[in-house]
C-alpha positions in Angstrom: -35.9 -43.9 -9.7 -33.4 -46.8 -8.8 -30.9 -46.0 -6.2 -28.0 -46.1 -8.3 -29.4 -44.4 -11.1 -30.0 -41.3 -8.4 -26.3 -41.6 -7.0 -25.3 -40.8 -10.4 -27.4 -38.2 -11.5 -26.2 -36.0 -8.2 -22.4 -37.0 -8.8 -23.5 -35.2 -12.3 -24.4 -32.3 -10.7 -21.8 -32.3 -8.3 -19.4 -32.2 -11.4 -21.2 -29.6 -13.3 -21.7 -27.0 -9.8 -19.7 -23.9 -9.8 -16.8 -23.0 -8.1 -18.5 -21.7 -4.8 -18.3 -17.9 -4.7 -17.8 -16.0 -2.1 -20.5 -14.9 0.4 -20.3 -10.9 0.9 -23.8 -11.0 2.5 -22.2 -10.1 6.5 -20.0 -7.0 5.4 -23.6 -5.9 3.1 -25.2 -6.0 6.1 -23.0 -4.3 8.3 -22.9 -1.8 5.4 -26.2 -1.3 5.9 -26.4 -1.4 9.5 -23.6 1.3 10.1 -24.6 3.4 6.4 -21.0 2.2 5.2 -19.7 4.0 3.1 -16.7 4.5 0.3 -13.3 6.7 2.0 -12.1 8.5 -0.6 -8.4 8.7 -0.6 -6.3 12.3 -1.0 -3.8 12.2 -3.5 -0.6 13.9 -2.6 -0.8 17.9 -4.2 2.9 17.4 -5.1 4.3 16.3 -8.5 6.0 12.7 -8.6 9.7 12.3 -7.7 11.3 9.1 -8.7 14.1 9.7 -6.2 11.9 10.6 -3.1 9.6 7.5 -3.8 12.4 4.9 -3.7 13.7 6.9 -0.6 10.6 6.4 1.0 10.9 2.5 0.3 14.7 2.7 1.4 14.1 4.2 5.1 10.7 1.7 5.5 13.1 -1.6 5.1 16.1 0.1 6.1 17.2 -2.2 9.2 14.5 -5.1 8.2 16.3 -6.3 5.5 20.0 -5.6 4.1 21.0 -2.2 3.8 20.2 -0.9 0.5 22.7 2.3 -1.2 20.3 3.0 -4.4 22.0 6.6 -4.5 24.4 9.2 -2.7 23.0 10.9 0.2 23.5 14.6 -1.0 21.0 16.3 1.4 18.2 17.8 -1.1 16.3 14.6 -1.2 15.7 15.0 2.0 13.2 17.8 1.8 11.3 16.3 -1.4 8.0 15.3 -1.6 6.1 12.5 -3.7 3.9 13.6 -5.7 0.4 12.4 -7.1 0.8 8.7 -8.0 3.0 8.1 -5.2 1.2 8.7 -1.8 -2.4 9.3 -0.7 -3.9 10.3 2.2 -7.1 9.5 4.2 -9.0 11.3 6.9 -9.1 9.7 9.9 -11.1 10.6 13.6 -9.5 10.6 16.7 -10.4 11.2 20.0 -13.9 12.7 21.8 -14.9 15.0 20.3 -13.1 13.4 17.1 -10.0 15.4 15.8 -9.5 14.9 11.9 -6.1 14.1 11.0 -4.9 13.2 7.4 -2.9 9.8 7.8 -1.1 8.0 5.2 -2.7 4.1 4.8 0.2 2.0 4.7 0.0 -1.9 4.6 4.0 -2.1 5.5 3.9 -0.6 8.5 2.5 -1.5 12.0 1.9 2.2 13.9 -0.3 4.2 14.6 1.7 7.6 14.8 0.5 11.1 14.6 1.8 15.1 14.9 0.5 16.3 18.1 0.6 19.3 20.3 4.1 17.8 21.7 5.6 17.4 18.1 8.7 20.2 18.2 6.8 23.0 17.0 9.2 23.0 13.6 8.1 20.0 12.4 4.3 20.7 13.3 4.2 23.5 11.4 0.8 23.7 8.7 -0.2 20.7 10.0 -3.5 19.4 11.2 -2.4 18.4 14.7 -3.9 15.8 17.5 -4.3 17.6 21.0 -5.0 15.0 23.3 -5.9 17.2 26.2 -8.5 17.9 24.2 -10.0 14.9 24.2 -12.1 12.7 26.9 -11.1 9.4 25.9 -7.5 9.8 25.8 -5.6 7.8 28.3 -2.0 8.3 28.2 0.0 4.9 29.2 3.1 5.7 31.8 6.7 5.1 30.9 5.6 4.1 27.0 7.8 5.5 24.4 8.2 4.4 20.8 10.9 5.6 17.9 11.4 4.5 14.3 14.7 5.4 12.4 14.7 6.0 8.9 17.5 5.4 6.0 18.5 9.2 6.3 19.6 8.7 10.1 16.8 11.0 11.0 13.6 9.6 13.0 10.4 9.8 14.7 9.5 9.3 18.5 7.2 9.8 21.0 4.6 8.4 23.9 1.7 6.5 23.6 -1.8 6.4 24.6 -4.6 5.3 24.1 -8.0 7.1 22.5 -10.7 6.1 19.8 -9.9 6.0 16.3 -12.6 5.7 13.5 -11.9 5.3 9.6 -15.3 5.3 7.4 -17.5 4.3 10.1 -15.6 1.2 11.8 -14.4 2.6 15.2 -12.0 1.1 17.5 -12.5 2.6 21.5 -8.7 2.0 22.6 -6.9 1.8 19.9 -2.6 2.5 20.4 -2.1 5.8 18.9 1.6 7.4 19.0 2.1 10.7 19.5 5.2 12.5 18.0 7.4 14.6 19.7 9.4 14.8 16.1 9.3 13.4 12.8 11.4 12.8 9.5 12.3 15.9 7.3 10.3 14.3 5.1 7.2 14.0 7.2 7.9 17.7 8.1 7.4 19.2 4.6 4.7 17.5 3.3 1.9 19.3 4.7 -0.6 16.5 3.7 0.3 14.2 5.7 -0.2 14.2 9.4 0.8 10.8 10.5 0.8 7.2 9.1 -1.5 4.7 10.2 -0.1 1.1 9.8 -2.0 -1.7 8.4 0.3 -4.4 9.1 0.6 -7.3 11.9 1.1 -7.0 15.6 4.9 -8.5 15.8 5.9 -5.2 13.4 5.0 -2.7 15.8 7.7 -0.5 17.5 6.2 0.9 20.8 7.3 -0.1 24.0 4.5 -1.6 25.7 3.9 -3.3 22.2 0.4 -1.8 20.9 -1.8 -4.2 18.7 -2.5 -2.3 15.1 -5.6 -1.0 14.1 -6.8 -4.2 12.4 -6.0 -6.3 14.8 -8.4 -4.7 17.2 -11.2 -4.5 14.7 -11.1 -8.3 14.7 -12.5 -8.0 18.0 -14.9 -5.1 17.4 -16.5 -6.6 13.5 -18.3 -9.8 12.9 -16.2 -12.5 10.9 -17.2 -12.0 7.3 -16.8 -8.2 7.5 -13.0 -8.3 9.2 -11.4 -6.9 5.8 -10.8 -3.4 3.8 -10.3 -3.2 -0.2 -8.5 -0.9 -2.2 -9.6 0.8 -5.7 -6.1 2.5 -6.2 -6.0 5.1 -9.5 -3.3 7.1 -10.8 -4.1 10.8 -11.3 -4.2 10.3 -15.1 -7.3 8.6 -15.1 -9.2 11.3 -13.3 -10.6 8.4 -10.9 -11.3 9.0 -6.9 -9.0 5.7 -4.9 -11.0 4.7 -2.4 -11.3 2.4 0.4 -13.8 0.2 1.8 -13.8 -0.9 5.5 -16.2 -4.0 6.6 -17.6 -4.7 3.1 -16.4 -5.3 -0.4 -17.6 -3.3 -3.5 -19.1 -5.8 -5.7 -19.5 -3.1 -8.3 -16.0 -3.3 -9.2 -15.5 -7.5 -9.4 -17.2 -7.4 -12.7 -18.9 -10.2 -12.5 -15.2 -12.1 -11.9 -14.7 -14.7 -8.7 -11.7 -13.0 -6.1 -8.5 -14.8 -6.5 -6.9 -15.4 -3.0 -3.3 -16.0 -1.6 -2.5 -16.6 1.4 -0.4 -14.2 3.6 2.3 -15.0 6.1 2.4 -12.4 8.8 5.9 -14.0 10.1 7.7 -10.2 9.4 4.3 -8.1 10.1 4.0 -7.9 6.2 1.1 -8.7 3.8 3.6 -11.3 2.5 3.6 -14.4 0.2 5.8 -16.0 -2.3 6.0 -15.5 -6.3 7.2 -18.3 -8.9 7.2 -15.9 -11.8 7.0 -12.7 -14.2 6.1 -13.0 -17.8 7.1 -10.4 -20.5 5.6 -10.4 -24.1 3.7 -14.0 -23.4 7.9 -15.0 -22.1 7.6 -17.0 -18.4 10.5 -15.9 -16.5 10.4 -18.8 -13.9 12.1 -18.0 -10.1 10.9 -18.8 -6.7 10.9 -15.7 -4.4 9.2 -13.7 -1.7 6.8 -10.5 -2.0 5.0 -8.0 -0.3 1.9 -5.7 -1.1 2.3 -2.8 0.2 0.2 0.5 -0.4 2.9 2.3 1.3 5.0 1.9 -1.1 5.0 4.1 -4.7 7.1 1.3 -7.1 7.1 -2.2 -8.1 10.9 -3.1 -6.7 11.5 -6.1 -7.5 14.8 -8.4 -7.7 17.0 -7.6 -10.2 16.5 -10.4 -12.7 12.9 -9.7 -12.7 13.2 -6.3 -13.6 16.0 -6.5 -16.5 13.8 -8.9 -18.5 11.3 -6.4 -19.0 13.9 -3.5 -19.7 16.1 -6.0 -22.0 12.6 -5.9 -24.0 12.3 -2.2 -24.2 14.8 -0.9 -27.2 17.1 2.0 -26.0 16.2 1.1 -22.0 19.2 2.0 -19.5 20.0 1.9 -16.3 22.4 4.9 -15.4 23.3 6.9 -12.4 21.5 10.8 -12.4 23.1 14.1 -11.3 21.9 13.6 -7.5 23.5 10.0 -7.2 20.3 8.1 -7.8 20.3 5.2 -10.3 17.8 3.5 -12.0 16.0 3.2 -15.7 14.5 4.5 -17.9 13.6 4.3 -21.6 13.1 6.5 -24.6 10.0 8.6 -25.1 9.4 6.4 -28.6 8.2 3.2 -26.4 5.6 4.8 -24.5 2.7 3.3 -26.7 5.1 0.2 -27.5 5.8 -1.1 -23.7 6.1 -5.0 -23.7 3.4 -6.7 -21.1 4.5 -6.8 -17.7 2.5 -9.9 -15.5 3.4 -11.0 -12.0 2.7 -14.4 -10.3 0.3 -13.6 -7.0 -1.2 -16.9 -5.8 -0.2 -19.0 -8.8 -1.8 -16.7 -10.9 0.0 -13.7 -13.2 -1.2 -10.0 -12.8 -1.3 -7.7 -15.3 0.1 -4.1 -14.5 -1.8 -2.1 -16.8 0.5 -0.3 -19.4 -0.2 3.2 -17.7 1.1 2.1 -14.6 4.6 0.7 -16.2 5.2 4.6 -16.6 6.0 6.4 -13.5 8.0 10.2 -14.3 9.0 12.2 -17.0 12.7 12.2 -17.0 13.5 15.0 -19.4 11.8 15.9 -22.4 12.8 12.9 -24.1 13.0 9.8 -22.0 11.0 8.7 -19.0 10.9 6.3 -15.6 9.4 3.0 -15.3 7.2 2.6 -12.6 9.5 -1.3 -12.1 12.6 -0.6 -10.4 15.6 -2.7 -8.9 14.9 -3.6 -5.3 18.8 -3.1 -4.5 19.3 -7.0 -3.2 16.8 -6.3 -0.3 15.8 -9.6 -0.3 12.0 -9.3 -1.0 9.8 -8.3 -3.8 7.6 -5.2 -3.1 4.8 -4.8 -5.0 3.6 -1.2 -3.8 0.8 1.3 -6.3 2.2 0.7 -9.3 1.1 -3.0 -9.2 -1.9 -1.8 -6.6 -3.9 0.0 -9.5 -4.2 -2.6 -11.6 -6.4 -4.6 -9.2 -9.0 -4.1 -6.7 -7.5 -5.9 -3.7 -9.5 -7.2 -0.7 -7.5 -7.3 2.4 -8.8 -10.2 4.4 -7.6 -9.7 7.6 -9.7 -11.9 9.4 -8.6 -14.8 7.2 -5.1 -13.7 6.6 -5.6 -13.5 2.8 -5.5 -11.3 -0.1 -8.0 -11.2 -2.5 -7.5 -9.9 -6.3 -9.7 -9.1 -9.3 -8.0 -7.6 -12.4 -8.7 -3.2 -12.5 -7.7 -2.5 -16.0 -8.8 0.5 -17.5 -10.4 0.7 -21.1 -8.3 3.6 -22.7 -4.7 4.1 -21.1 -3.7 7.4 -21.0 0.3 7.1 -21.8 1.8 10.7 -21.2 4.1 10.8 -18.6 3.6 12.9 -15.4 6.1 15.9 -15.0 8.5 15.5 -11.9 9.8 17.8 -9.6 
């Protein structure tokens, strides 16, 4: 074969190759090495509350972003609780002998807090609670405090040490956890959840010395290739088990489909990367913006525009304020099986939020929430479960990436959830 004849035939093949796929053979491997396995997530016992899950989103940025007023403060919404398809929880091991705790997985967030023997007893109360004493590798650092404030002027504050911590078989040996000595109201009632456990960058964290999260330090305990976690997020309808992985990415659910990946910027400590656009009914709604993906958040709040396209589409859809203050919208019962498409642009590519999850609450017996909500001029896009379930997301860490396949399931189930 002539020279030139062989340069051609490869620039063929070149042309005809694949897109390169990605190579998940060093988080199989540590799979197998360390018996890896799926952490099944704990869905909160409490039914959904439309109020309590913006509230949660209002205290998070309250102070990162401009102050948001989505309702009067009238005091009861302070002791509710989100409910199924809002918040889950995962068990998590700390200290020697390990101490289970159930923490809430949150992606916005950069602590590591917990309710301990030093939480005000009060607040404590039917919790599982971490006793440091009671364990050997515990190593309290001197003078260290930490505090967050939340939207309803109330807050959480503490020490910090320093002791192991071990989700589904990835350990780190001194990891920053803080220890409470109170929490939120909020954090109070809802007996299943003992702490929150933040999966964002270093620069978000509040203690004082600083304390690098818990991913951050795995980057120094896995090998590249396995610094990542992924999400399965489902809603309660479905009768699925959420889970996570940690080290290794479940091939079962790509279907056969390449990951799509955007690059983060970790500027504000977020999972965070910009949007160009929404489409509604096969409609592109074009407009440059910023976003978030968040698991600790319940709704897709999003900026204004965004959101009234899709409700302008819905017949009968308002936005009106309810009997505690709160305002946002909602649509008649009659469109439940008639919902125009909802898609979101996440590395120039648009998302499908599967029709069940465009349904958040009941509202009465006749009209009921969507899961898309105004993000009260915050500034940023958050795209917390609502969006979550309708993917299976790889968390790339390591890489400072996010990684997407489509999670749609086969037969929606369109009832709404009751509220409380």
């Amino acid at each position: 074969m002539k020279f030139p004849t062989l340069f051609v035939l490869l620039a063929a093949l070149a042309t005809a190759a694949p897109a390169p796929v990605d190579d998940f053979s060093v988080g199989e491997k540590l799979r197998r090495d360390l018996n890896l396995d799926k952490v099944p997530l704990i869905p909160s016992p409490h039914a959904p509350n439309i109020t309590r899950a913006y509230y949660n989103a209002y205290r998070k940025y309250h102070g990162k972003f401009p102050v948001i007023e989505p309702f009067s403060s009238t005091g009861s919404v302070n002791s509710q609780v989100v409910g199924p398809d809002s918040l889950w929880s995962t068990p998590t091991q700390i200290g020697t002998p390990p101490q289970t705790l159930n923490l809430d997985f949150d992606t916005g967030s950069a602590d590591l807090w917990v309710i301990s023997t030093g939480t005000t007893a009060s607040d404590a109360a039917g919790h599982n609670i971490y006793n440091p004493s009671k364990s050997s590798t515990w190593t309290p650092i001197s003078g260290s405090s930490w505090s967050i404030t939340y939207g309803d002027k109330s807050n959480a504050h503490g020490t910090v040490g320093t002791d192991v911590v071990s989700v589904g078989g990835v350990s780190v040996s001194k990891q920053g956890v803080e220890v409470a000595a109170t929490v939120s109201k909020a954090f109070a009632d809802d007996k299943s959840i003992d702490g929150l456990l933040g999966l964002g960058y270093d620069n978000g964290n509040t203690a004082t010395p600083k304390q690098k999260t818990f991913i951050s330090n795995l980057k120094g305990v896995l090998p590249a290739g396995s610094q990542l976690f992924t999400t399965a997020l489902y809603g309660s309808r479905t009768g699925k088990q959420s889970y996570w992985t940690w080290g290794y990415v479940d091939q079962n659910l790509l279907n056969g489909n390449s990951l799509s990946w955007t690059t983060v910027n970790t500027i504000n400590s977020f999972w965070q990367f910009p949007i160009t656009r929404t489409n509604v009914n096969g409609k592109d709604y074009t407009r440059t913006a910023q976003a978030i993906a968040d698991t600790g958040t319940t709704l897709l709040l999003l900026d204004s525009g965004y959101v009234q396209n899709w409700y302008k589409s819905i017949p009968g859809a308002s936005y009106d304020i309810d009997t505690d203050g709160s305002k946002f919208w909602y649509f008649p019962n009659s469109q439940l099986s008639k919902l125009p498409t909802f898609k979101i642009d996440v590395g120039g590519k648009l998302w499908t939020v599967q029709p069940s999850d465009l349904i958040f609450v009941a509202r009465d017996a006749s009209t009921t929430y969507g899961s898309i909500q105004e993000n009260g001029g915050i500034g940023i896009n958050i795209l917390g479960d609502s969006f979550l379930k309708s993917v299976y997301a790889v968390w790339d860490y390591g890489n400072t990436r996010l990684g997407l396949v489509p999670k749609i399931e086969a037969v929606q189930n369109l009832n709404p959830p009751s509220g409380n």
